[in-house]
N, C-alpha and C positions, 0 to 999 in steps of 0.2 A: 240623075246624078250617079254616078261611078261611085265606088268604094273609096279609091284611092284619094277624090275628089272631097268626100265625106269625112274621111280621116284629116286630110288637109284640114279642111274647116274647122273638124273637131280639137286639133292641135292646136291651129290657131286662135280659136275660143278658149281653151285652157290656159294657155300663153298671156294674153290679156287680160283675162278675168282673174286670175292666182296674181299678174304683175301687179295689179292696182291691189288687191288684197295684201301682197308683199307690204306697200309701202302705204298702203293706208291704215293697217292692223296697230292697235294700240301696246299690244302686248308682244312682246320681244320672240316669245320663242313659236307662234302663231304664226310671225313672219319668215322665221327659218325655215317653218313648213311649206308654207305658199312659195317658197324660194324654188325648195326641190322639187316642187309639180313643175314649175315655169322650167327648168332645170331637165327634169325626165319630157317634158313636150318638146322641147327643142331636140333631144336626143332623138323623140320619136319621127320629127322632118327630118336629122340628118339619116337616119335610116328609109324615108320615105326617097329621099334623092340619092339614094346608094350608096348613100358615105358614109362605111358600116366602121371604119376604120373611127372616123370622127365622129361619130354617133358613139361608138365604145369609150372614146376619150372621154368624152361631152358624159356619158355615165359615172365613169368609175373617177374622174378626177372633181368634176365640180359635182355633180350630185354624192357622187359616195364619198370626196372626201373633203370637199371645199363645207359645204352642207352641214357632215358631220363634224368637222372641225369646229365651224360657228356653234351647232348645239351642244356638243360638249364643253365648250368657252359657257355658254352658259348656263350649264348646270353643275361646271363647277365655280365659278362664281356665286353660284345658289342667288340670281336672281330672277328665277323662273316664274316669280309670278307677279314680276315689276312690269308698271305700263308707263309708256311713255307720256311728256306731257300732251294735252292736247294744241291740238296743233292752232295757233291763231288764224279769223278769217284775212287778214291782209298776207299771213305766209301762203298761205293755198291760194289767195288770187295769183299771185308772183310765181308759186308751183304750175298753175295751170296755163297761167299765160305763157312762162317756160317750154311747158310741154306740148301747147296748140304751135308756137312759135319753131319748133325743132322738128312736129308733125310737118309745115307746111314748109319747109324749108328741103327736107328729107323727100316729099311726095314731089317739088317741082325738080330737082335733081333726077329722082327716077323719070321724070315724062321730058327734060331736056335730053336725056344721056340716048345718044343712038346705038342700041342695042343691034350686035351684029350674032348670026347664028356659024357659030364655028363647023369645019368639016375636021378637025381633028383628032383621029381614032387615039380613044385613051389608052392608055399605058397599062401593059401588064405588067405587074408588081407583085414581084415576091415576100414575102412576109421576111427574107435575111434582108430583102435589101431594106426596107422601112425599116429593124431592129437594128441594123447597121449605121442607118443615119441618125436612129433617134439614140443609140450609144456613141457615137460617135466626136470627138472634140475638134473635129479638124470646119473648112469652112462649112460643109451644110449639114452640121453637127449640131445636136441637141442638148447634148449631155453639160456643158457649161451653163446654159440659160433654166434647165432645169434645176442645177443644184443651187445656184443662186435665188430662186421661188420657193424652195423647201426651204430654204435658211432663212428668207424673207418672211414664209407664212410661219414658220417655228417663234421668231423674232417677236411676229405681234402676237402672237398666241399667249409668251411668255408675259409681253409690254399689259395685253388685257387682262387677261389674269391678277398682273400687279397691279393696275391701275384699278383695278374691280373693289380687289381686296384692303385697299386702304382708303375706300371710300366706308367706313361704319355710319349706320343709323341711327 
C-alpha cells in the first residue's frame, strides 16, 4: 500500500467516523468539533487531488469560519453544556433506514454512470485571473453570491442568538 493510498483511507476513516460522531453526540458543542475534523479531512482530499485552491477554500471558509461561527453561537448563547434530547428508537430506525436508502441509491448511480477518461490538458491559471473572477460582478463573478452568504450567515447568527436568549430556564 502506497502512502498516498494510506492517507486516502486515513481521511476517509476520519470522514466517517467524526460524521456519525457529528450527528450522534448528545452535547451541542462536541458536535461542532467532530464537524471541523470531517471539515479539515475533506480539505485533506482536496489537497490529495490537487485542488490546493479548494482545499484552501474548504479550510479557511467552513473550517475556520463556518466552524467557528457555530462555536461562538454557542458560547455566547452560554449553552455549552446543554445536551440534546435523546434521540427515540423509531427516530433512528426512519434516520437509518434514510441513510442505508440514500447509500444505495448514491452507490447504484456511481456503477450505472459510464465513466469516460478525459485527454484534456488543464489549464494554467493565474492566481489575477481566479481574484478577478472571484471579485468580480459581471456573469462568472463571485462577488454578488458571496455578499449575499455573509448577509445570510450574519442574519442567522443574529436570528440564533435571539432566539437562544429568550428561551430562560
Amino acid at each position: 500500500m502506497s502512502g498516498n493510498q494510506f492517507m486516502f483511507y486515513l481521511f476517509g476513516a476520519v470522514i466517517v467516523i467524526f460524521s456519525i460522531l457529528a450527528v450522534t453526540s448528545r452535547k451541542i458543542l462536541r458536535a461542532a468539533v467532530f464537524l471541523l475534523f470531517v471539515l479539515i479531512a475533506t480539505s485533506g482530499l482536496y489537497f490529495m487531488l490537487n485542488y490546493q485552491f479548494l482545499a484552501a477554500v474548504q479550510l479557511t471558509l467552513y473550517a475556520g469560519g463556518i466552524v467557528v461561527l457555530i462555536i461562538f453561537s454557542i458560547l455566547l448563547t452560554s449553552h455549552i453544556s446543554e445536551k440534546f434530547e435523546p434521540i427515540k428508537p423509531q427516530k433512528s430506525i426512519f434516520s437509518a433506514l434514510a441513510a442505508i436508502i440514500g447509500a444505495v441509491l448514491c452507490i447504484i448511480t456511481l456503477l450505472d454512470y459510464n465513466f469516460k477518461a478525459g485527454n484534456a490538458i488543464a489549464a494554467d491559471l493565474d492566481m489575477t485571473v481566479i481574484g478577478k473572477a472571484l471579485l468580480s460582478y459581471k456573469y462568472d463573478g463571485y462577488i454578488l453570491p458571496f455578499e449575499v452568504i455573509s448577509i445570510l450567515l450574519l442574519a442567522a447568527m443574529i436570528a440564533s442568538i435571539v432566539i437562544a436568549k429568550k428561551i430562560k430556564k
